[in-house]
py3Dmol code that shows the C-alpha trace and the ligand (Angstrom):
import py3Dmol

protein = """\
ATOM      1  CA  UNK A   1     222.185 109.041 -94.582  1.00  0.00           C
ATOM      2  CA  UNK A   2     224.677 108.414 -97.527  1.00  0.00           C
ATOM      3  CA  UNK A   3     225.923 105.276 -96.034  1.00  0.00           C
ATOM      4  CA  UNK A   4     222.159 104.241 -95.558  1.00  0.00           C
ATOM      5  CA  UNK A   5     221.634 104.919 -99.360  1.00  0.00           C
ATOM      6  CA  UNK A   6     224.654 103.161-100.078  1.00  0.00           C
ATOM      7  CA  UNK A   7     223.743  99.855 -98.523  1.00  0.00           C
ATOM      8  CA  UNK A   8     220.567 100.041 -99.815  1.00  0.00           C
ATOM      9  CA  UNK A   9     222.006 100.407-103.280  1.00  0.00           C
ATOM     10  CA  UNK A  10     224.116  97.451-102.909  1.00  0.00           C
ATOM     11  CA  UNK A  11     221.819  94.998-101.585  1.00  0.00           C
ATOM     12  CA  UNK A  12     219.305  95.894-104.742  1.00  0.00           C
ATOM     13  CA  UNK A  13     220.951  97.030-107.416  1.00  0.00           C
ATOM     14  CA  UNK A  14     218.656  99.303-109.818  1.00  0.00           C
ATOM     15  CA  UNK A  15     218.993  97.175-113.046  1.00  0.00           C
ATOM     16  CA  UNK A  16     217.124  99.353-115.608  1.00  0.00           C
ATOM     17  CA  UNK A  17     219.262 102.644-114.060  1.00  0.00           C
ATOM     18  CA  UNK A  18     222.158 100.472-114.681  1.00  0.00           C
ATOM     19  CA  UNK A  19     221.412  99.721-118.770  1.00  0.00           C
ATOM     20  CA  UNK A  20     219.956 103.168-118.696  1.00  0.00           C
ATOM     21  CA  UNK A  21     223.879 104.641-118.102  1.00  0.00           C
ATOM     22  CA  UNK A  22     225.638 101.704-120.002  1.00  0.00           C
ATOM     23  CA  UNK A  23     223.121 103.410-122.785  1.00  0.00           C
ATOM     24  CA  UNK A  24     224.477 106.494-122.396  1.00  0.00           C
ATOM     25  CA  UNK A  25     227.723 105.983-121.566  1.00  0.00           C
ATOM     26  CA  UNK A  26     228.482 103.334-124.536  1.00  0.00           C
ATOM     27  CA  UNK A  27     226.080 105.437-126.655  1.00  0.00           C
ATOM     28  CA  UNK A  28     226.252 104.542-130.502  1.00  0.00           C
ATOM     29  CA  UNK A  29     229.153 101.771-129.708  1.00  0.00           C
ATOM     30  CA  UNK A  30     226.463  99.812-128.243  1.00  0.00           C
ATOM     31  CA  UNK A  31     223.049 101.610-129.639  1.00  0.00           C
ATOM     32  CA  UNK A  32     222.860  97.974-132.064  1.00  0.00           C
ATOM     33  CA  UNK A  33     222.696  95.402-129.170  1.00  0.00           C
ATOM     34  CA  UNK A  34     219.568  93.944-127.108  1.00  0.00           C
ATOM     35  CA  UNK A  35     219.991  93.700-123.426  1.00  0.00           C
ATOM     36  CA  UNK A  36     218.760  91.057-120.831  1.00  0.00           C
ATOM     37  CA  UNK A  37     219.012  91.426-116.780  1.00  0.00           C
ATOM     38  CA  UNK A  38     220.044  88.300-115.491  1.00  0.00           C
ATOM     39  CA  UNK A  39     221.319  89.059-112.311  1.00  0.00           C
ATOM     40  CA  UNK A  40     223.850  89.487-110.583  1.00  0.00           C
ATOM     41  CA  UNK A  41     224.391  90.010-114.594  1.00  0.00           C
ATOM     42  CA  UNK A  42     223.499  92.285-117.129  1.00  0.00           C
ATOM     43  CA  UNK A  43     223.514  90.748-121.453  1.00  0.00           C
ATOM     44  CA  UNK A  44     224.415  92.408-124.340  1.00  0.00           C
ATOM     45  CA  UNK A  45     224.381  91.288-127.734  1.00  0.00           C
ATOM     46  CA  UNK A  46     224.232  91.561-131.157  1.00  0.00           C
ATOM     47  CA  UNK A  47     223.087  87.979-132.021  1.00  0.00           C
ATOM     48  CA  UNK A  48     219.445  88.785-132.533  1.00  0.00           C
ATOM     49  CA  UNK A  49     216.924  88.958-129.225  1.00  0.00           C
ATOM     50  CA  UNK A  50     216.194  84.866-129.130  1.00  0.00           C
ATOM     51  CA  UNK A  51     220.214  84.453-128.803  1.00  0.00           C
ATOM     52  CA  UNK A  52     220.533  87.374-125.887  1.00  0.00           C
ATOM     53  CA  UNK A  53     217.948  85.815-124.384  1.00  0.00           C
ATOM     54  CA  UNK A  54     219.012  82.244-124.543  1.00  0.00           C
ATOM     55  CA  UNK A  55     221.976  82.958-123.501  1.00  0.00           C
ATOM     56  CA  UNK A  56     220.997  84.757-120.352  1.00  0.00           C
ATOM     57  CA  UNK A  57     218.579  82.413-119.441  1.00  0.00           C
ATOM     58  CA  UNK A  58     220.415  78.864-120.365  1.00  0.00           C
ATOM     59  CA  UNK A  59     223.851  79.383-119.853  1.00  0.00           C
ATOM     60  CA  UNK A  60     224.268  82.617-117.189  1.00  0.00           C
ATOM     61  CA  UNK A  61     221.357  81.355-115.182  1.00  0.00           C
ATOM     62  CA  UNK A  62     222.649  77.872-115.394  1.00  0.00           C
ATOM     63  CA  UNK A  63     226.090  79.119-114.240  1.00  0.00           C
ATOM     64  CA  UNK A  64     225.712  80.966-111.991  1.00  0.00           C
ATOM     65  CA  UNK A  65     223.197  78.836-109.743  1.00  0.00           C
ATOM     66  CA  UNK A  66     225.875  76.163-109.701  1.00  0.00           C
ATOM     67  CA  UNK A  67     228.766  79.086-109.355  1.00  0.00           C
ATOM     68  CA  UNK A  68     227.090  80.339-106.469  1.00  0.00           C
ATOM     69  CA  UNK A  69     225.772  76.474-104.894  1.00  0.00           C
ATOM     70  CA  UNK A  70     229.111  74.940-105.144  1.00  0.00           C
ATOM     71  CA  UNK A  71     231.917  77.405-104.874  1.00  0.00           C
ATOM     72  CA  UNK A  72     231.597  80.753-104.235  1.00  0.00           C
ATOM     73  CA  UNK A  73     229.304  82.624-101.053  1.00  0.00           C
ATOM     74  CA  UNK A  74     229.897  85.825-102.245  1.00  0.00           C
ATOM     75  CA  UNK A  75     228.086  87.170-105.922  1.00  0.00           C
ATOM     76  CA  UNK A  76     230.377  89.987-107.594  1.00  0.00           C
ATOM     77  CA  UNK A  77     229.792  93.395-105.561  1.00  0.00           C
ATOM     78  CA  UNK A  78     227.962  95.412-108.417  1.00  0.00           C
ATOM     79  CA  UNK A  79     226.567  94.709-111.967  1.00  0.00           C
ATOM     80  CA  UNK A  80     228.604  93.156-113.966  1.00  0.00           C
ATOM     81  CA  UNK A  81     228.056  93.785-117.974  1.00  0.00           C
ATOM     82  CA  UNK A  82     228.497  90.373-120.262  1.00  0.00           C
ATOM     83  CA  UNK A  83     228.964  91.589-124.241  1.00  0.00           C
ATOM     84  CA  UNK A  84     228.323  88.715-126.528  1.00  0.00           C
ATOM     85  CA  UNK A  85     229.342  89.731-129.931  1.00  0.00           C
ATOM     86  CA  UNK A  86     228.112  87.231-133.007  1.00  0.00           C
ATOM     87  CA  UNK A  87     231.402  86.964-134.307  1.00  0.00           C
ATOM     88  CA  UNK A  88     235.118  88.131-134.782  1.00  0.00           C
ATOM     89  CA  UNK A  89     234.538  91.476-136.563  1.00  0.00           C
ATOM     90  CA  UNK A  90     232.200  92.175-134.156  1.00  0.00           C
ATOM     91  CA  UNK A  91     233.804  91.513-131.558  1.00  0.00           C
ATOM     92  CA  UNK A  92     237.028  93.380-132.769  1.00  0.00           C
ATOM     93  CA  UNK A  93     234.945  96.001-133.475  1.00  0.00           C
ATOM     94  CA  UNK A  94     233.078  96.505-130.747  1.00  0.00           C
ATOM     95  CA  UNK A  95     235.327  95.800-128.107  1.00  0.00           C
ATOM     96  CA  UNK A  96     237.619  98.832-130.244  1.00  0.00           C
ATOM     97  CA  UNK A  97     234.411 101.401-130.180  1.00  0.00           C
ATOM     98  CA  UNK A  98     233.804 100.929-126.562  1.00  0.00           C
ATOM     99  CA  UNK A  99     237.225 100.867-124.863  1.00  0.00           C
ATOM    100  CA  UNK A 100     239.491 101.419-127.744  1.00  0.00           C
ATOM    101  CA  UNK A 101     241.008  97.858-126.937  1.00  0.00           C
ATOM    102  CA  UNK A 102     241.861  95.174-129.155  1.00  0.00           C
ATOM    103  CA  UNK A 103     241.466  91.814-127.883  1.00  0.00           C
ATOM    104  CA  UNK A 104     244.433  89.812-127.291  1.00  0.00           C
ATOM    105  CA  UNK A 105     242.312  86.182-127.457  1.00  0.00           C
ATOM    106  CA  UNK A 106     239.914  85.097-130.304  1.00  0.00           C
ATOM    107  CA  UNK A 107     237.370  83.892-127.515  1.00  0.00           C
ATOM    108  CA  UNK A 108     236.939  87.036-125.021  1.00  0.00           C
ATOM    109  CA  UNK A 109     238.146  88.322-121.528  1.00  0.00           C
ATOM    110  CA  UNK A 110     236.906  89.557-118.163  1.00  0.00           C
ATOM    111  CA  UNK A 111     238.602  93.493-117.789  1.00  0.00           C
ATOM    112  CA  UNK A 112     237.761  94.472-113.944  1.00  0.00           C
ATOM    113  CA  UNK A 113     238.416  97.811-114.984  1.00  0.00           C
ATOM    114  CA  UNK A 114     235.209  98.126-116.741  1.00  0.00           C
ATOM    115  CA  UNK A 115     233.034  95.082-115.071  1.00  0.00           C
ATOM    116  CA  UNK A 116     232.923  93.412-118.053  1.00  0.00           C
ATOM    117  CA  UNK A 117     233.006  90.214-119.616  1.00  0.00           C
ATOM    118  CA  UNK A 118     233.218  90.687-123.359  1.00  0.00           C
ATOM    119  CA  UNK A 119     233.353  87.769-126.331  1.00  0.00           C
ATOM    120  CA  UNK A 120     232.946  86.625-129.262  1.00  0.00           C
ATOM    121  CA  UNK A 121     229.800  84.249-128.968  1.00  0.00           C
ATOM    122  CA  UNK A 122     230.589  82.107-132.248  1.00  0.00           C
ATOM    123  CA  UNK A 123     232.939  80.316-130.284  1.00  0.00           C
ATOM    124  CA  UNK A 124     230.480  78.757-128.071  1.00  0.00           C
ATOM    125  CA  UNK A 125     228.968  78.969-124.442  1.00  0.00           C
ATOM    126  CA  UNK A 126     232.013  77.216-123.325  1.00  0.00           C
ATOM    127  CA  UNK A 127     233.628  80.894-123.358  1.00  0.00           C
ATOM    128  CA  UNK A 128     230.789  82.365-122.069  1.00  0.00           C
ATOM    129  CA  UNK A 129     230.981  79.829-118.485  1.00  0.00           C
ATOM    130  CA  UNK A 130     234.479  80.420-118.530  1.00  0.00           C
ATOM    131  CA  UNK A 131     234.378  83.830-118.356  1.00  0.00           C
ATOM    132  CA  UNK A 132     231.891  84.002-115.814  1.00  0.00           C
ATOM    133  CA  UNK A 133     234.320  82.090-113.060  1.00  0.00           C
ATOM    134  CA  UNK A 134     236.433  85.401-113.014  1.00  0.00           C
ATOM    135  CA  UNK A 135     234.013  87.590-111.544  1.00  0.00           C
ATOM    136  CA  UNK A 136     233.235  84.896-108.640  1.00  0.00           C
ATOM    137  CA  UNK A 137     237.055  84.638-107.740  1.00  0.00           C
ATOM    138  CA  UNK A 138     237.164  88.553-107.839  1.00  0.00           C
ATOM    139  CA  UNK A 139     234.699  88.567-105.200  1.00  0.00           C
ATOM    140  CA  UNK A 140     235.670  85.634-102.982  1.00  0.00           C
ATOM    141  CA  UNK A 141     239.358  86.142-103.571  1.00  0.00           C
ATOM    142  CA  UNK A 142     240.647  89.861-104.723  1.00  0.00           C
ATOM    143  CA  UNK A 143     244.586  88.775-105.246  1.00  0.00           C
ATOM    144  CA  UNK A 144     243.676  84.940-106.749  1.00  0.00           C
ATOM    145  CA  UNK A 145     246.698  83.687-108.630  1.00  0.00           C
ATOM    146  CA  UNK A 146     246.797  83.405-111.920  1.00  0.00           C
ATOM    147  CA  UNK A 147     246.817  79.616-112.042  1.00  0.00           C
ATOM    148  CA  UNK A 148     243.780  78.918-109.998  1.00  0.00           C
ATOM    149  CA  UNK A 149     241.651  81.910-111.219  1.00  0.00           C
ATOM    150  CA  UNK A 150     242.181  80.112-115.155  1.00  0.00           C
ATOM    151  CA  UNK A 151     242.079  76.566-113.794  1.00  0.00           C
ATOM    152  CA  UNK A 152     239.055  76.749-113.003  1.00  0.00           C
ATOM    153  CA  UNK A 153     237.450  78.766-114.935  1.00  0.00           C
ATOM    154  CA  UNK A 154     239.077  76.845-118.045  1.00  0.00           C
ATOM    155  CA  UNK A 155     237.656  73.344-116.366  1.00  0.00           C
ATOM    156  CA  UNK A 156     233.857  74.961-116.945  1.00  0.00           C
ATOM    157  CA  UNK A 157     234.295  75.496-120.735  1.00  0.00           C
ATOM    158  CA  UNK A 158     233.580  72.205-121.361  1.00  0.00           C
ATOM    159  CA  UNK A 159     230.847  71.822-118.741  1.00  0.00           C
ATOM    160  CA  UNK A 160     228.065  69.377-117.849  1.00  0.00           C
ATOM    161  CA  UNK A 161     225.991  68.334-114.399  1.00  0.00           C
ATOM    162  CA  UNK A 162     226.559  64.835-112.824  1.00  0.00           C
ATOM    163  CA  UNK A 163     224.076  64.375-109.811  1.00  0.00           C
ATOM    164  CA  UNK A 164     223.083  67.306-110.087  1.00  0.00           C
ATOM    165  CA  UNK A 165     226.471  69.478-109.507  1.00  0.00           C
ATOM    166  CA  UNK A 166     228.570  71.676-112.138  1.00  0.00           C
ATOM    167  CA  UNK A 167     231.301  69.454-113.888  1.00  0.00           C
ATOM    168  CA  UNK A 168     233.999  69.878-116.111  1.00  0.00           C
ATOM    169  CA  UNK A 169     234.917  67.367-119.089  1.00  0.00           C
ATOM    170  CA  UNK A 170     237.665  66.805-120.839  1.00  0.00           C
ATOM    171  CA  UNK A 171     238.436  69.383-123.915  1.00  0.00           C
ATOM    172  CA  UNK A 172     240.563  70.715-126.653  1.00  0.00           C
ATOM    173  CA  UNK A 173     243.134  71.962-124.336  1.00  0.00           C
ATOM    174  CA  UNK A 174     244.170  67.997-123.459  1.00  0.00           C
ATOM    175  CA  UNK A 175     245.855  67.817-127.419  1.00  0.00           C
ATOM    176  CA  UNK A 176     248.177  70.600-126.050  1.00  0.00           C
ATOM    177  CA  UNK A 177     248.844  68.911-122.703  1.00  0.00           C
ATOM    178  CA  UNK A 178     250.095  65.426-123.794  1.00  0.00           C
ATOM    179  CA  UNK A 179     252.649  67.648-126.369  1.00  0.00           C
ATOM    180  CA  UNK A 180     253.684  69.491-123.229  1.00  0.00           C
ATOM    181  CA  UNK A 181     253.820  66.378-121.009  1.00  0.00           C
ATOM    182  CA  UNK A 182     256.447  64.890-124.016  1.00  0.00           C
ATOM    183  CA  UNK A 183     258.481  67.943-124.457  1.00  0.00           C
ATOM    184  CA  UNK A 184     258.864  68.777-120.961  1.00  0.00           C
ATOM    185  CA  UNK A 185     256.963  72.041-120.935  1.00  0.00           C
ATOM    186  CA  UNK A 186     254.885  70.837-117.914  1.00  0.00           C
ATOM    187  CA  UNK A 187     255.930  72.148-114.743  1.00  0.00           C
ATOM    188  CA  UNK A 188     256.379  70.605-111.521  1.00  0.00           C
ATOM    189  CA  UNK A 189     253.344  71.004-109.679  1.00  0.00           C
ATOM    190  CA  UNK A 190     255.342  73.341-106.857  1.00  0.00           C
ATOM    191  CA  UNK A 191     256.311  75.716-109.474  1.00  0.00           C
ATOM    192  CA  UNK A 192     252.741  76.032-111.196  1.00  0.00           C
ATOM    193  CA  UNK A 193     251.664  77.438-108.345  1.00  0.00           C
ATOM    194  CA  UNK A 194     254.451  79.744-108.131  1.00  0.00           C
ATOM    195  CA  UNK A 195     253.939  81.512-111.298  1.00  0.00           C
ATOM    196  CA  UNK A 196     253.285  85.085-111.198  1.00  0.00           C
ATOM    197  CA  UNK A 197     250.843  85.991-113.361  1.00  0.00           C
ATOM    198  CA  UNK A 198     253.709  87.535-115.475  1.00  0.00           C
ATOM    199  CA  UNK A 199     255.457  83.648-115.380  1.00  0.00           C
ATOM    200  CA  UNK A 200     251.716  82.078-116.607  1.00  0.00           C
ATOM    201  CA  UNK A 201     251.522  83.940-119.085  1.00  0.00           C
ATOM    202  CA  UNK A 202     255.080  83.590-120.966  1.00  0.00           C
ATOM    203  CA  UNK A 203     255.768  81.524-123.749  1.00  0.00           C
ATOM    204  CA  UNK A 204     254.250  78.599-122.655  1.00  0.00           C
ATOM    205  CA  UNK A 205     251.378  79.869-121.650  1.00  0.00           C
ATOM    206  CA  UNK A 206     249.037  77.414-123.409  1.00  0.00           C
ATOM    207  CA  UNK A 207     250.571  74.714-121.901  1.00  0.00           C
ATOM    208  CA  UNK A 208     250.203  76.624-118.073  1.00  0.00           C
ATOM    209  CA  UNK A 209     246.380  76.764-118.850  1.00  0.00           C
ATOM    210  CA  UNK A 210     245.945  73.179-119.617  1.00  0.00           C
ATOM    211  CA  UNK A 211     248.011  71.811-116.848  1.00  0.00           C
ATOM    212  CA  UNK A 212     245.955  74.280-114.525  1.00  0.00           C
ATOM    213  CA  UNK A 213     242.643  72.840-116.125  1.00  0.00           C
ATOM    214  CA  UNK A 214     243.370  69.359-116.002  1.00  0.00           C
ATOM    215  CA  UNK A 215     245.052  69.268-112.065  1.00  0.00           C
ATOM    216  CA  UNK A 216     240.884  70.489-111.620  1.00  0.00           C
ATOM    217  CA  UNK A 217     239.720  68.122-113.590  1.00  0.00           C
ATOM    218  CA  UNK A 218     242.270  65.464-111.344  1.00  0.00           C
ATOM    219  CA  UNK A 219     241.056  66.333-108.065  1.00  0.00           C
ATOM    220  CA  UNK A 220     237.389  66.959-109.121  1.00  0.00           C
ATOM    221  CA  UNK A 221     237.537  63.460-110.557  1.00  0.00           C
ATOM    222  CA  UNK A 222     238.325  62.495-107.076  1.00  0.00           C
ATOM    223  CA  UNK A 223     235.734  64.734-105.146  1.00  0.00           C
ATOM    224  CA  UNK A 224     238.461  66.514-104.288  1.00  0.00           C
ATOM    225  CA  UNK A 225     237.499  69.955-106.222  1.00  0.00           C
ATOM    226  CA  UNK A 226     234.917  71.529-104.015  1.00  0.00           C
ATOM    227  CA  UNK A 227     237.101  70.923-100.677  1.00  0.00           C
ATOM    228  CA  UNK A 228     240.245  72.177-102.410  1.00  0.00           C
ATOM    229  CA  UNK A 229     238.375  75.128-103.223  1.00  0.00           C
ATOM    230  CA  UNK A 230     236.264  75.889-100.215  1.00  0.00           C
ATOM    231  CA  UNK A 231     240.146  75.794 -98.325  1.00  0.00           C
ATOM    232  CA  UNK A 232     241.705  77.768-100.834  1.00  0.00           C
ATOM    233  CA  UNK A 233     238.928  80.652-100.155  1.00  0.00           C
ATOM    234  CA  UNK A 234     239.297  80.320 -96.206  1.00  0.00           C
ATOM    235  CA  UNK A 235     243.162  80.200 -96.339  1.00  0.00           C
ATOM    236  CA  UNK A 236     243.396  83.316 -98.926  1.00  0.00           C
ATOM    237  CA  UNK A 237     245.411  85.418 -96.330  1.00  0.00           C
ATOM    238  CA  UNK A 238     247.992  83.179 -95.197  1.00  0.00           C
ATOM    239  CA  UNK A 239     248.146  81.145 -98.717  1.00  0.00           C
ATOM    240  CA  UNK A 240     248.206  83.221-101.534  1.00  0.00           C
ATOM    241  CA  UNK A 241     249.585  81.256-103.660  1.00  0.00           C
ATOM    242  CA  UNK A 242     247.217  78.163-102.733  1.00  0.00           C
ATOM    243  CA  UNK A 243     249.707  75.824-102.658  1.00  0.00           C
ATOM    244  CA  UNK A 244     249.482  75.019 -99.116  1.00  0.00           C
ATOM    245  CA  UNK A 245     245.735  74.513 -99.637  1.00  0.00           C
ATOM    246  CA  UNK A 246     246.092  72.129-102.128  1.00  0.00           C
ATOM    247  CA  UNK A 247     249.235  70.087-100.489  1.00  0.00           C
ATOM    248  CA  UNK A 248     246.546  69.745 -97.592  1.00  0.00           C
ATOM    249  CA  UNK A 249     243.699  68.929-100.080  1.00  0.00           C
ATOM    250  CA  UNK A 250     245.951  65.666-101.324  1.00  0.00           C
ATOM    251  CA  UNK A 251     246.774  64.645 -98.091  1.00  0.00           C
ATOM    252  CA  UNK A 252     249.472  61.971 -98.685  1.00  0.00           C
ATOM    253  CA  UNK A 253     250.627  63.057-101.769  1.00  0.00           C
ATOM    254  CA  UNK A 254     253.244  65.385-101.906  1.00  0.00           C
ATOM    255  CA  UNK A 255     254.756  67.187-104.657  1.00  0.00           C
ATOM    256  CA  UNK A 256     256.718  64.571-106.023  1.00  0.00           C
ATOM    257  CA  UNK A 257     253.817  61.803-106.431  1.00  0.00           C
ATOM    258  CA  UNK A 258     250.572  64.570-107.517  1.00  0.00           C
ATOM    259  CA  UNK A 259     253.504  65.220-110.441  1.00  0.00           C
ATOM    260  CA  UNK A 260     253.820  61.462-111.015  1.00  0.00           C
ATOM    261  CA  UNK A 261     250.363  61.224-110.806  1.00  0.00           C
ATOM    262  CA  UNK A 262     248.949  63.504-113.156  1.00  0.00           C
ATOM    263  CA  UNK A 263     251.439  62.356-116.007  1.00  0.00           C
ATOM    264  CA  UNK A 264     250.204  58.725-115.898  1.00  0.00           C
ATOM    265  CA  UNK A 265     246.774  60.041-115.473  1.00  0.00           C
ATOM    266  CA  UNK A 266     246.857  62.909-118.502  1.00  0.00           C
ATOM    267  CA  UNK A 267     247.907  60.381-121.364  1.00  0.00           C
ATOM    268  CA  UNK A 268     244.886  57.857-119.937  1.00  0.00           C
ATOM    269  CA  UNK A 269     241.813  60.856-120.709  1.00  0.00           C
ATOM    270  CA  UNK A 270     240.365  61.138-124.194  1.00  0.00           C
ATOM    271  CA  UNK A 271     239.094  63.998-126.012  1.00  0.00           C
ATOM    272  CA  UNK A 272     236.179  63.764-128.182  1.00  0.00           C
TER     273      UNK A 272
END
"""
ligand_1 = """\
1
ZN
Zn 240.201 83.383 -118.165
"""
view = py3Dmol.view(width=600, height=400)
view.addModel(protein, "pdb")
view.setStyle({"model": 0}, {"cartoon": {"style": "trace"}})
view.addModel(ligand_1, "xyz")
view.setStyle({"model": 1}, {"stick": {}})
view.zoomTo()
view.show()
């Protein structure tokens, strides 16, 4: 009998019970923000209704058609809370109130621990698309590494549709790539998918981001993206790291020439 409640549970989740406990269990942290269901997703903000509301229905609904289309099978297991705050001290504030955290990025961060994806909204949607591809990989692929998890989801803050499929374009992040491309910060393509997330994340951790966006960009610029990632998924078990998907994904091209590759190809993209 539990079991049969439980399955019925997850295959339609109770939306207003769910903002009915976040209510209660955020109480006065949260007692200023409008909500919109937009499943699989559930939006919080202090931007005013219209904003909450845009935001829901442009961007999340937007997202996560094409999310769920073109990558992932699987939507994230339960409700998953999105926090838009309508700027920094909000979102310092907030994110402080509620959890007693403090933020190490200005734009916002997915925390599994609470099933939340919280930012600061005055940085634009771009944040808000990014932090929606961590919830996907957290369903499709539990122990995703580091450097594919923020690939991709860095490719989709500067997002767009061509023929009618999610894209990424070029962005801020290429500025830092070219200066890591001259001073040697960028690493061969065998070792970027060797970092822990520990090794991502060190001092060069900008420059790991942009090199893990723009190798996306690279092989979705040569229909190449969707494959890569539809192996990587399948292959989780026995590739962890996803290097051997994406060896197999270039065919050809080894190591050596997708490293020669990408730094001819990097200098040649332009951002705005
Ligand atoms: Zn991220």
């Amino acid at each position: 009998m539990l079991l049969i409640l439980a399955m019925l549970t997850a295959a339609a989740p109770d939306y207003s019970q769910h903002v009915a406990t976040q209510r209660k269990k955020y109480g006065a942290a949260i007692a200023d923000l409008a909500v919109v269901v937009e499943p699989p997703f559930v939006v919080w903000g202090d931007a005013g209704d219209r904003q909450v509301q845009q935001s829901a229905e442009q961007t999340v609904r937007w997202a996560v058609k094409h999310l769920e289309a073109e990558f992932f099978a699987r939507q994230p297991a339960a409700i998953y809370d999105i926090f838009l705050f309508r700027d920094a001290t909000s979102y310092q504030a907030h994110a402080k109130a509620m959890w007693n955290e403090s933020p190490g990025t200005p734009y916002g961060y997915a925390s599994s621990e609470h099933r939340a994806l919280v930012m600061n909204i005055a940085t634009g949607g771009g944040t808000l698309v990014h932090e929606l591809v961590h919830p996907y990989f957290a369903a499709n692929f539990p122990a995703v590494p580091t450097w594919l998890n923020e690939g991709l989801a860095s490719l989709f803050e500067q997002s767009d549709e061509r023929d009618g499929k999610m894209i990424g374009r070029t962005n801020w992040r290429l500025a830092g790539l070219n200066e890591g491309l001259k001073n040697r910060q960028v690493l061969p393509f065998a070792k970027l998918v060797a970092t822990t997330d520990a090794t991502f994340r060190d001092d060069d951790e900008a420059v790991h981001y942009a090199q893990a966006r723009y190798l996306m960009l690279y092989l979705q610029e040569q229909q190449l993206l969707r494959p890569f990632i539809r192996r990587v998924l399948e292959q989780q078990r026995t590739d962890p790291t996803g290097g051997t998907a994406l060896r197999q994904t270039l065919g050809e091209e080894g190591w050596k020439r997708l490293d020669a590759a990408f730094c001819k190809w990097v200098p040649t993209l332009k951002f705005p």
